[in-house]
C-alpha positions in Angstrom: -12.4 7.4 -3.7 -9.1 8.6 -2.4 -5.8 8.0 -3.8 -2.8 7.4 -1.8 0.4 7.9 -2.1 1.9 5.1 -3.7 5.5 6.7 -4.3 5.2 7.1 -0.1 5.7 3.5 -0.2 8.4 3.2 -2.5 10.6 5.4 -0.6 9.5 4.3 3.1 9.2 0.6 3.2 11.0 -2.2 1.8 8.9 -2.4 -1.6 10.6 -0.7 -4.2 10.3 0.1 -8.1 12.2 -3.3 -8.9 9.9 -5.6 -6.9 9.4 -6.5 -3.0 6.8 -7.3 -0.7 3.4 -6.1 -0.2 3.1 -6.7 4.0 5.5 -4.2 5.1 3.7 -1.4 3.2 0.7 -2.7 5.3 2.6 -2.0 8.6 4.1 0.9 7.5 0.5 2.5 6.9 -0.8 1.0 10.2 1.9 2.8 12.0 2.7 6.2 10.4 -0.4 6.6 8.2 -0.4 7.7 4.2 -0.5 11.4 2.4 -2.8 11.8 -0.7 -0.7 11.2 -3.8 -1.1 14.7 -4.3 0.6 15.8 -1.6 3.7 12.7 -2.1 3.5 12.4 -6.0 4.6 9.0 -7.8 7.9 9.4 -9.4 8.8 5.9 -10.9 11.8 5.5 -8.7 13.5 4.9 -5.4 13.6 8.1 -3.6 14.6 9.3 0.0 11.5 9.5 2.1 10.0 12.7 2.8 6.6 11.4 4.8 7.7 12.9 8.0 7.5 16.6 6.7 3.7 15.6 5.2 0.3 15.2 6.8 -1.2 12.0 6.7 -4.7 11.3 5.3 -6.7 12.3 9.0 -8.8 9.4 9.9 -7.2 7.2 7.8 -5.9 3.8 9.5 -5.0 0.5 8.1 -6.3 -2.1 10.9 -4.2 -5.4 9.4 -4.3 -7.5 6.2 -5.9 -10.5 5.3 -3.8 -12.9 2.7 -6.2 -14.0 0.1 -4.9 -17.5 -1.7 -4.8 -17.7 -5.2 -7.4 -18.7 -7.8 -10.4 -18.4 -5.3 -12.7 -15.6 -6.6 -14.4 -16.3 -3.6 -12.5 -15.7 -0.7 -11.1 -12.4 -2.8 -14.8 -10.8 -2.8 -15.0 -11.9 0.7 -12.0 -10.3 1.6 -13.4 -7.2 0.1 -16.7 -7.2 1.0 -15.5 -7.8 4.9 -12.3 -6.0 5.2 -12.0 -3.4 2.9 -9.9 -2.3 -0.3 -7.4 -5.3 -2.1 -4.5 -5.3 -3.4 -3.1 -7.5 -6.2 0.5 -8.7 -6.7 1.3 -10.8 -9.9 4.1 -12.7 -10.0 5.7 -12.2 -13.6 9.0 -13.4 -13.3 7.6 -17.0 -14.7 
């Protein structure tokens, strides 16, 4: 299993420690790629992106994203099965 960089999302895209949207991290790793979290280590906060001066993950590529709707178990281990790794947002605010 590899881990990305999470923090290279944090500080590159629109999503930030206080909240934001999952899709633009998705186009952001379709277009420039990720590093391994050990090479762009999580720091908890909004910093100034450095992923120009790191390697990305070789081979790596994120294709698209499917949006999964909520409460179907179903559709989610489809999405898995057929497209790859998910990603869960819960909305807490409510």
């Amino acid at each position: 299993m590899v881990s990305l960089a999470e923090q290279q999302f944090v500080d590159c895209t629109s999503y930030s420690c206080n909240g934001g949207w999952m899709n633009p991290c998705f186009t952001y790793a379709r277009d420039n790629g990720l590093a391994y979290s050990s090479d762009y280590p999580y720091t908890a906060r909004d910093g100034i992106c450095y992923a120009n001066s790191i390697t990305p993950i070789p081979g790596f590529r994120t294709t698209g994203y499917k949006n999964v709707t909520r409460n179907d178990p179903k559709a989610l281990e489809s999405a898995i099965a057929n497209n790859g790794p998910a990603v869960i947002a819960v909305m807490a605010n409510n």
